[in-house]
Each structure stands twice: as structure tokens, then as C-alpha cells.
C-alpha positions in Angstrom: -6.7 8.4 -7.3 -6.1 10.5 -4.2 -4.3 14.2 -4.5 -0.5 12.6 -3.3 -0.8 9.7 -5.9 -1.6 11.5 -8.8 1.3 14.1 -7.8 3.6 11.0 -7.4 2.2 9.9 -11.1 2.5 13.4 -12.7 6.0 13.7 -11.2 6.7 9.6 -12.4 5.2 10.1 -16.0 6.8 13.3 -17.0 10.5 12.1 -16.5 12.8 12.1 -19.7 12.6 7.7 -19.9 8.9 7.6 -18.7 7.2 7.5 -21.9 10.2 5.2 -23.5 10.0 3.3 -20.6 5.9 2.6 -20.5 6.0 2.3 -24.9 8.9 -0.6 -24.5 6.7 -2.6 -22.3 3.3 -2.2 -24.7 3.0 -5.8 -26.2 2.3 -6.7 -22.1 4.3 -9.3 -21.2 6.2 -9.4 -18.2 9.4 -7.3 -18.4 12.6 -7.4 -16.1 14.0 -3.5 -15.7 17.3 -5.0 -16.7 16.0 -5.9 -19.6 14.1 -2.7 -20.4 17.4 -0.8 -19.4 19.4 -2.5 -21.7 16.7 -1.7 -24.7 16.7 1.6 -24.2 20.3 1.7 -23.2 19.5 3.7 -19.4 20.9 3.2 -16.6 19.2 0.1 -14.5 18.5 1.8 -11.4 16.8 4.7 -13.8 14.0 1.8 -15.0 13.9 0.3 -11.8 12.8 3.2 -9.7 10.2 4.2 -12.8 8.7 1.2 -12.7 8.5 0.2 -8.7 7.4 3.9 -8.4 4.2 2.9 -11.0 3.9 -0.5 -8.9 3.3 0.8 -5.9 0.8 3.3 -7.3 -0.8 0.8 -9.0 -0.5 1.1 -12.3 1.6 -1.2 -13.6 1.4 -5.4 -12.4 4.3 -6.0 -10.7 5.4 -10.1 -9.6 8.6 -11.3 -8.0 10.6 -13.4 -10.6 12.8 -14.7 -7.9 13.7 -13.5 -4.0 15.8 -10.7 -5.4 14.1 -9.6 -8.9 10.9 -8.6 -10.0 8.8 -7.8 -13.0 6.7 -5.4 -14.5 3.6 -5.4 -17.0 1.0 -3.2 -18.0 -2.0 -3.4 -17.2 -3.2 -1.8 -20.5 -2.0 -0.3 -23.5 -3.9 3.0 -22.3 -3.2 4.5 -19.3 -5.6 7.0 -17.4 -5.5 9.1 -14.6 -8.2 10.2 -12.7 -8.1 12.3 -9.5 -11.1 13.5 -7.9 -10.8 17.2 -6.9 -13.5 17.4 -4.2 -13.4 17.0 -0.9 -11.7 14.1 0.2 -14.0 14.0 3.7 -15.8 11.0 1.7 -12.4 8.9 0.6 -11.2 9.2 4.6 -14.1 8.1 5.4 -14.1 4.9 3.5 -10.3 4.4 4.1 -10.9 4.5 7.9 -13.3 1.4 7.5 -10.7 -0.6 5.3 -7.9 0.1 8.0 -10.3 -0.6 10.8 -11.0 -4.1 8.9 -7.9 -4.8 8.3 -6.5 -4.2 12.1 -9.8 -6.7 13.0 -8.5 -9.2 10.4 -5.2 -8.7 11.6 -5.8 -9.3 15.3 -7.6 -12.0 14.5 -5.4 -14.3 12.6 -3.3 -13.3 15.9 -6.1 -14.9 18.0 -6.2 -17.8 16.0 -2.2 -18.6 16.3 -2.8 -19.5 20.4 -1.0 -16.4 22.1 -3.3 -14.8 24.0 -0.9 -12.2 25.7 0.7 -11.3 22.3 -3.0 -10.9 20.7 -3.8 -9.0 24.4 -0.2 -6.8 23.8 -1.5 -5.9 20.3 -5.1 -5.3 21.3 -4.1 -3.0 23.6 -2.1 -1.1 21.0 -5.5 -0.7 18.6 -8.0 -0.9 21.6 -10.2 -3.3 21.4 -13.6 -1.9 20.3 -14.1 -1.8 16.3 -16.4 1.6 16.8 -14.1 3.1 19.2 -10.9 2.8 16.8 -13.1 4.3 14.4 -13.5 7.8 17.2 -9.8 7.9 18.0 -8.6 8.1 14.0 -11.3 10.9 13.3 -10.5 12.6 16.8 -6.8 12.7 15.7 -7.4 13.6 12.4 -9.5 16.3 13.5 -6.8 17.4 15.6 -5.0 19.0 12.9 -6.3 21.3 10.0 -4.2 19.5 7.2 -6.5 16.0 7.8 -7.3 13.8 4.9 -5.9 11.1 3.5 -2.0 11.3 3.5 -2.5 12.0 7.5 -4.6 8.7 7.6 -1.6 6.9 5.7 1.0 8.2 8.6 -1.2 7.5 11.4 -1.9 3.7 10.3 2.0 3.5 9.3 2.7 4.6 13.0 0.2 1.7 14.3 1.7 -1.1 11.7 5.2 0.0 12.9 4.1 -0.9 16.5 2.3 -4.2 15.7 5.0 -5.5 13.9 7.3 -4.8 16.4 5.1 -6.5 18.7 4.6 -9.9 16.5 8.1 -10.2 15.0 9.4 -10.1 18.8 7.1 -12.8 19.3 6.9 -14.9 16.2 10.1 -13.9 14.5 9.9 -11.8 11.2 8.9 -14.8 8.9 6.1 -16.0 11.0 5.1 -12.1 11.4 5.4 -11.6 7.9 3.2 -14.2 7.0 0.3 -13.1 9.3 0.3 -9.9 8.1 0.7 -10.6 4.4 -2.6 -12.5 4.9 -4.6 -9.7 7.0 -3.5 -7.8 3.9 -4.2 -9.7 1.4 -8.1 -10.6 3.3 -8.7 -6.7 4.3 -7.6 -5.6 0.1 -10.3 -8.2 -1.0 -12.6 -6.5 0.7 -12.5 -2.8 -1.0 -10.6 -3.8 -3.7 -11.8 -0.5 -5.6 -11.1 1.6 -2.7 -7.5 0.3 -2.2 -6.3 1.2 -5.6 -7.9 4.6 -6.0 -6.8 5.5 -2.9 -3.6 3.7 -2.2 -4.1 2.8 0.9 -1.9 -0.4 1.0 1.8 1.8 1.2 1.3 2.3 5.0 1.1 -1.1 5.3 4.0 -2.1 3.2 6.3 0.4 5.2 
């Protein structure tokens, strides 16, 4: 788990419900925060944030029960944090390949749709050489002293932002969504480790 993350966790975990929250939810099943709320007789809201906040970190399952719900289970009756407190140099570097692959995947499925001047439009936005990508995210990291990995996450955030705007003008937001759900999906498959340690799929969720 990356520095940011494990703040996020600490901060998460150490909230009066957390515990409650996590010990209400230990036989595993699937759980709706309503339900949880009304068990421990909190406020909604208070559960829901908890437990999207532990989603999207990774540490609790989380499934859509319908378009407007989801639902929550954990992964294990014991939870662990780890956080490594080296130099992150090594994560970055690693994270740079899965966002490089992912932009390939991405412009790919792109290609394979049949619109050359939208995939041109977005090629131009990520340049077009794999290696050279690579050069412009360490240049710009390198351009500022604060680096590492939450810099990373803004950067690709910034260049998802673009894209999107790009293929949803194009394709409309359902057909963009779509494309982009499944670079996602392809790119996470590939450093599937890497992706939760590092939580590298919020940028592309933003």
C-alpha cells in the first residue's frame, strides 16, 4: 500500500463506527450500508462513506446491487495493512508501465471501433510512441521535488479527463464508458498486484 492510501486507511479505520462498522459485516456476506446503518443505528450516509472509502482502497469487495445501490463484503475476517516505507522510485516506476499499458489498450479498442480521426485526436493527446510516453511522465515528474506516486495519480487523472472528453464528444458517454471500462478492466489484469498495492485505478475512476 502506497504512503496516501495507508493515510486514507488510518484516517478511515480509526473513526468512532469503523470498527462497528467492519465487526457487523464479519460473517462476509454481502451487506447494503442501509442495512448496516440501521444495525448499528448510524446515520446512512455515516456507513456509506466508511465503506465506499474502504472500496475504493481496496479493502473491502464492493458490487452494484442495482443502478443506484451497492454492496459491501469483506474480503477477510482479518484485515492488514502494509505500507512500504522506502523509496517509492521502484512503485513509480512500475505504475508508469501499468498507465502506459493501459493508454495502449485504451487507444486501441479506439482503433478497433473505425474512427481514425477520433483514435488520431486521442493519439495526439498521449503521443504516439509507447517509450516516449514513458520520457514525458518521468521528465514531468522530475520536474518537481515532491514526485512519486500521488503526482503520477494527478498527471494520469489530467490525461483521462482529456480523453474522455475526447471520446464521449464522439461516441456519447455510454459508448465512452464502455471503451474505457474495458481498457480498465484489460490494463488491471495485467498488474493485478500492483494495482491494489498501489491504487492506481482512482485516477482512472475520476
Amino acid at each position: 500500500m502506497d504512503h496516501q492510501s495507508f493515510r486514507q486507511a488510518i484516517a478511515l479505520l480509526s473513526g468512532e463506527h469503523g470498527l462497528a462498522i467492519l465487526k457487523s459485516m464479519r460473517d462476509q456476506e454481502w451487506h447494503l450500508s442501509s442495512e448496516i446503518a440501521r444495525d448499528l443505528r448510524i446515520h446512512t450516509t455515516t456507513a456509506s462513506k466508511f465503506l465506499q472509502g474502504l472500496a475504493d482502497l481496496h479493502l473491502v469487495e464492493r458490487r452494484p446491487r442495482d443502478t443506484r445501490v451497492s454492496e459491501y463484503r469483506l474480503r477477510s475476517t482479518r484485515l492488514c495493512l502494509e505500507v512500504d516505507l522506502l523509496d517509492e522510485i521502484g512503485p513509480v516506476r512500475e505504475a508508469v508501465d501499468f498507465y502506459v499499458t493501459y493508454f495502449a489498450i485504451l487507444l486501441e479498442r479506439v482503433r478497433r471501433l473505425g474512427w481514425p480521426n477520433l483514435e488520431a485526436e486521442m493519439q495526439r493527446r498521449v503521443t504516439k510512441n509507447q517509450q516516449e510516453l514513458r520520457g514525458l511522465i518521468f521528465q514531468h515528474l522530475a520536474s518537481d521535488r515532491s514526485g512519486g506516486l500521488d503526482q503520477l495519480r494527478d498527471l494520469v487523472a489530467q490525461v483521462r479527463r482529456d480523453l474522455w472528453a475526447i471520446c464521449s464528444r464522439s461516441l456519447g458517454d455510454s459508448a465512452a464508458e464502455r471503451v474505457f471500462k474495458a481498457a480498465q478492466r484489460e490494463a488491471v489484469g495485467s498488474h493485478p498486484d500492483l494495482v491494489v498495492r498501489c491504487g492506481l485505478t482512482r485516477p482512472l475512476e475520476a
